[in-house]
C-alpha positions in Angstrom: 158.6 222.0 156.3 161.6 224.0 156.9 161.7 227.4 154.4 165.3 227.8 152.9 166.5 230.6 150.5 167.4 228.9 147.4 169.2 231.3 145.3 170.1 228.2 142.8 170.5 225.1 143.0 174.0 222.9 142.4 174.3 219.3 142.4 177.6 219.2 141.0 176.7 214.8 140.8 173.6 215.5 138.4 173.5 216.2 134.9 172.9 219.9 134.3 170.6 220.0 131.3 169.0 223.8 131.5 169.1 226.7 133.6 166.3 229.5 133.1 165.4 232.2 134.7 164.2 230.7 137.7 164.8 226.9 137.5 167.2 224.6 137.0 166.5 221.2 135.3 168.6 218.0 135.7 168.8 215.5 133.4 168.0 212.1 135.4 167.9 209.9 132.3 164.7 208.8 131.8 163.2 211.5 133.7 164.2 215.4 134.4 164.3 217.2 137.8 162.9 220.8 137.7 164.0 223.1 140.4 162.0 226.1 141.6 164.5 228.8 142.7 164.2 232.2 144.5 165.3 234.2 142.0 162.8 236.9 140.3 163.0 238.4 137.0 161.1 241.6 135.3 161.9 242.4 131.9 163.6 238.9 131.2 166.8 240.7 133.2 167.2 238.4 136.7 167.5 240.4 140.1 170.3 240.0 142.3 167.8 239.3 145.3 166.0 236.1 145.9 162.6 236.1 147.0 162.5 233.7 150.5 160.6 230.9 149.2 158.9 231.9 146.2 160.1 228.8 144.2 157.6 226.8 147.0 155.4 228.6 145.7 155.5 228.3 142.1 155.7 224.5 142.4 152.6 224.5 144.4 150.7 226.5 142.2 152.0 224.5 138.9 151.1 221.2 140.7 147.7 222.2 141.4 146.8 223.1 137.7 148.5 220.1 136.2 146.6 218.0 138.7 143.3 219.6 137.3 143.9 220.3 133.9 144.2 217.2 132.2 140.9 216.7 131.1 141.9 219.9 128.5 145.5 218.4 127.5 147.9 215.8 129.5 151.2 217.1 131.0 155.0 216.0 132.4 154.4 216.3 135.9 155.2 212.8 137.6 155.8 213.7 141.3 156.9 216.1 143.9 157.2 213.9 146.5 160.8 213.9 147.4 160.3 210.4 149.8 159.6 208.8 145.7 162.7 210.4 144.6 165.6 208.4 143.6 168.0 207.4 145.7 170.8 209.5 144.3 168.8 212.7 145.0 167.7 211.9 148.9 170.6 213.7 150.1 169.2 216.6 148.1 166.1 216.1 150.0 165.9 219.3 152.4 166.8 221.5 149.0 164.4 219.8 146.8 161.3 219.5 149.6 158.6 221.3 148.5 160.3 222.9 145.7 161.1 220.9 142.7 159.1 218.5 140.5 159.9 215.6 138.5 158.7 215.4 135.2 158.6 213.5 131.9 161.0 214.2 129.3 159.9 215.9 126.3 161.1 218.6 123.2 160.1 221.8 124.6 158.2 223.6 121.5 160.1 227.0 120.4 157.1 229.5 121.4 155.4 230.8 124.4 151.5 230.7 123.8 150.2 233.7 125.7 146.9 234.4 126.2 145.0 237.8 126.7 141.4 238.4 128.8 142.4 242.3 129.6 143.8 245.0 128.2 147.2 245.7 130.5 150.9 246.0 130.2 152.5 246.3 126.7 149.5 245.6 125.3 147.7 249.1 126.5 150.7 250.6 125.0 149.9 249.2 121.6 146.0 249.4 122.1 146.2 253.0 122.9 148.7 253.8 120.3 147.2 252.0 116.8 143.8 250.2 118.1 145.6 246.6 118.5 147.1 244.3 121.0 150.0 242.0 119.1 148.6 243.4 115.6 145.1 241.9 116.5 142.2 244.6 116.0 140.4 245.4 119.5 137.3 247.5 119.2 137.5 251.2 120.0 136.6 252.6 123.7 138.5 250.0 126.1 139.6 251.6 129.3 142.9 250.7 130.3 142.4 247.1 132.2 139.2 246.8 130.3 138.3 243.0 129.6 138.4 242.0 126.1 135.3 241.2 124.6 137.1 237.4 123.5 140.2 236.1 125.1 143.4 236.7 122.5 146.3 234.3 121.7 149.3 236.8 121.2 152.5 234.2 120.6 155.7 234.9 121.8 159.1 233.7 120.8 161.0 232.2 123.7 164.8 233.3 124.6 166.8 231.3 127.0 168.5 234.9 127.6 167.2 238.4 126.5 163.6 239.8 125.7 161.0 237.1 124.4 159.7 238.5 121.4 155.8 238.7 120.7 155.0 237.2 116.8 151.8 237.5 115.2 149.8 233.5 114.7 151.3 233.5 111.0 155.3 233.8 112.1 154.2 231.1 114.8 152.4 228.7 112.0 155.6 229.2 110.1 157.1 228.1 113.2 155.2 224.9 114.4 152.9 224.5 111.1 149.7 225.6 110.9 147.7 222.7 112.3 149.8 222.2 115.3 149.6 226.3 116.0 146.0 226.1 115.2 145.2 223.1 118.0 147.8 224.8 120.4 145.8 228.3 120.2 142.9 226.7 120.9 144.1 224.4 123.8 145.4 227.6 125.2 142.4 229.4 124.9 140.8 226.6 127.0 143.2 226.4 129.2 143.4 230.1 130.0 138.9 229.7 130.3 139.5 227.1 132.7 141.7 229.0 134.9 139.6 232.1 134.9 136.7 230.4 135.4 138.5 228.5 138.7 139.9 231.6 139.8 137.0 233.9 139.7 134.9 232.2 142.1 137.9 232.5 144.5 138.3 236.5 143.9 140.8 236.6 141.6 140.6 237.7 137.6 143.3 236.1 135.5 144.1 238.7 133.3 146.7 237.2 131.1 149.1 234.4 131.9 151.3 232.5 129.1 151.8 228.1 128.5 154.3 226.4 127.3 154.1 223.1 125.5 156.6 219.9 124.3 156.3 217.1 122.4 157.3 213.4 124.2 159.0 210.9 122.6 155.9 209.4 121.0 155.1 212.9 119.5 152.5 213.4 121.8 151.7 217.4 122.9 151.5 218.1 126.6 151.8 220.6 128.8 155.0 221.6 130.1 157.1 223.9 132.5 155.0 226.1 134.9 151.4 227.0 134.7 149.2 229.7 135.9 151.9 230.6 138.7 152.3 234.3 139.6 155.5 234.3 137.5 153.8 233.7 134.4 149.9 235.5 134.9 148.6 238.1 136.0 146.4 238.3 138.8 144.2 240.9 140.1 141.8 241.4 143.1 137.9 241.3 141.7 136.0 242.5 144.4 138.3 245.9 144.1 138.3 245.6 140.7 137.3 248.8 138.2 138.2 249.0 134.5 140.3 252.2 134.0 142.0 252.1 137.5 145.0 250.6 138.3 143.9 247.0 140.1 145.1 245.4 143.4 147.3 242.5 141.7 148.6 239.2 143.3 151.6 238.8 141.1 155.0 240.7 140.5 153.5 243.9 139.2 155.0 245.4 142.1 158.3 244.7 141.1 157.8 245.7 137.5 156.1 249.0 138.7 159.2 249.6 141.0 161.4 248.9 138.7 159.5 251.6 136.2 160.6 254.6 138.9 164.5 253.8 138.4 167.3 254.9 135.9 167.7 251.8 134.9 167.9 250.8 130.9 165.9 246.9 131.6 169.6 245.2 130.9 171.3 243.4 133.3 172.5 244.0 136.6 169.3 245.3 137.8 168.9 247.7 140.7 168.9 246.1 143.8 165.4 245.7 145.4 165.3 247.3 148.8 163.7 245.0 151.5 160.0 246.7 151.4 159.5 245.1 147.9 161.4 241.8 148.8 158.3 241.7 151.7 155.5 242.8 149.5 155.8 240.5 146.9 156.1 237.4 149.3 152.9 238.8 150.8 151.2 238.8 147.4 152.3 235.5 146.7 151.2 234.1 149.8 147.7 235.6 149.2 147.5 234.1 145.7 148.5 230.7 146.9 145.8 230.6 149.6 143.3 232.1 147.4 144.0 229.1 144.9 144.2 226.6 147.6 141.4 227.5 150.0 
C-alpha cells in the first residue's frame, strides 16, 4: 500500500457531518465514514505539520482493539476494507486505503472517560501540589510516574474546539445520570485493565489513555471513536522503565515536551515543528504499532 500525506480529507460529493482534530466523518446515511488524518495536536491546539501517515496508524491500532474488546462492551466499527465500500466512495479508494473506517451511527455521549494507572502529566502537577489527581485523594510518597495503587476514572468534558475540561464523577453523573456514569466508569476501568494487561506482555505500560462512548439508535452503549491509539494513551517502554525518571514513551510526549521549550501561550497557530520531531514521532509510532501487532 502506497503511503500518502493526508493533511485532510475533502470529498466535496459526501455529506460533511464532523471535523475533529484529526478526522473527518461523513455522513453516508445509514452508516458514517471516519477519516484518519495526519494532522497532530498537543494542547487541543492543531499543528500546521502533518505527520506522514500517522492516521494509518491510528486506524490500525483502533481496529485491533475493537476487534478484541468486545467481550467487555460492543462497538461501531463495521469495516475498513475499502474493496466493501460503497460504490460512491471507490474513487476515494487510494485516500481512504488503510486509513478510514466505517462505522455504525450513534449519539456520541458528551464526556471523555479517562482513565489513570500512573501518576504523569497534569496530574503530577496536582498530585504534587494538594495530594490528588482530578480531586481524587492518592496516598502520600508517589514518585513522579509512580503507578497508582488502583486505576482512576478522571472524566473530562469534550470540546469540538478549545481545552477539554477534567470534571469530577459528580458533574459527570449530573451529566449522563448516575447509573449510566456509574456502568460507564466501570466499563472503562475494564477496558483500560484489558489493555494494560495486553500490552504489558508486549513491553509496553499503558499509563493513561481516555474512551469515548455513544448511544445507537436502540439506546444501546458502545464503544466509539478511537481507542487505545497513541493519540489518546500514553505509552511507555517497561523494560527501561523506573518510577521517578522520566520514561522512554511510544506516544506524542515528544511533541508536548518540545512544545514545553517554546514561547508559545498553547493557543493557536502553534510553532512550527522542525523536521527532527516530524521523524521522531513517526519512529515512536511505528514502534508502538509493531509492538501491538507482533
Amino acid at each position: 500500500m502506497k503511503i500518502n500525506t493526508l493533511f485532510e480529507s475533502n470529498f466535496e460529493d459526501l455529506k460533511l457531518l464532523s471535523k475533529g482534530k484529526i478526522r473527518e466523518i461523513y455522513d453516508l446515511g445509514d452508516s458514517l465514514l471516519f477519516v484518519a488524518s495526519d494532522r497532530i495536536s498537543a494542547f487541543d491546539v492543531i499543528m500546521s505539520q502533518a505527520i506522514p501517515g500517522k492516521g494509518i496508524y491510528l486506524n490500525k491500532v483502533s481496529k485491533y482493539w475493537f476487534l478484541n474488546s468486545k467481550e467487555i462492551i460492543d462497538n461501531h466499527f463495521i469495516t475498513d476494507d475499502v474493496n466493501e465500500y460503497p460504490a460512491g466512495l471507490q474513487k476515494y479508494k487510494d485516500i481512504l486505503d488503510g486509513r478510514s473506517m466505517i462505522v455504525q451511527k450513534c449519539k456520541p455521549l458528551p464526556v471523555e472517560f479517562v482513565v489513570r494507572g500512573y501518576i504523569a502529566g497534569s496530574g503530577w502537577k496536582e498530585y504534587e501540589a494538594n495530594g490528588t489527581i482530578c480531586g481524587i485523594k492518592i496516598v502520600a510518597g508517589k514518585k513522579k510516574y509512580s503507578k497508582l495503587d488502583e486505576p482512576i476514572f478522571t472524566p473530562a468534558t469534550k470540546a469540538a474546539t478549545g481545552h477539554d475540561e477534567n470534571i469530577d464523577f459528580e458533574t459527570a453523573s449530573e451529566i449522563l445520570g448516575k447509573e449510566k456514569a456509574e456502568y460507564l466508569r466501570d466499563i472503562s476501568i475494564k477496558l483500560y485493565k484489558f489493555g494494560r494487561e495486553n500490552l504489558a506482555k508486549k513491553g509496553i505500560i499503558l499509563a493513561d489513555t481516555k474512551f469515548e462512548f455513544g448511544e445507537d439508535a436502540n439506546g444501546k452503549i458502545i464503544l466509539i471513536d478511537e481507542v487505545m491509539t497513541p493519540d489518546s494513551s500514553r505509552f511507555w517502554n517497561l523494560d527501561t522503565y523506573q518510577e521517578g525518571k522520566e520514561p522512554d514513551n511510544f506516544d506524542k510526549q515528544s511533541l508536548r515536551d518540545w512544545l514545553e521549550t517554546q514561547v508559545w501561550n498553547k493557543e493557536a497557530p502553534a510553532p512550527d515543528l522542525p523536521k527532527e520531531i516530524i521523524e521522531k514521532i513517526l519512529l515512536q509510532y511505528d514502534i508502538i504499532a509493531n509492538k501491538i501487532f507482533n
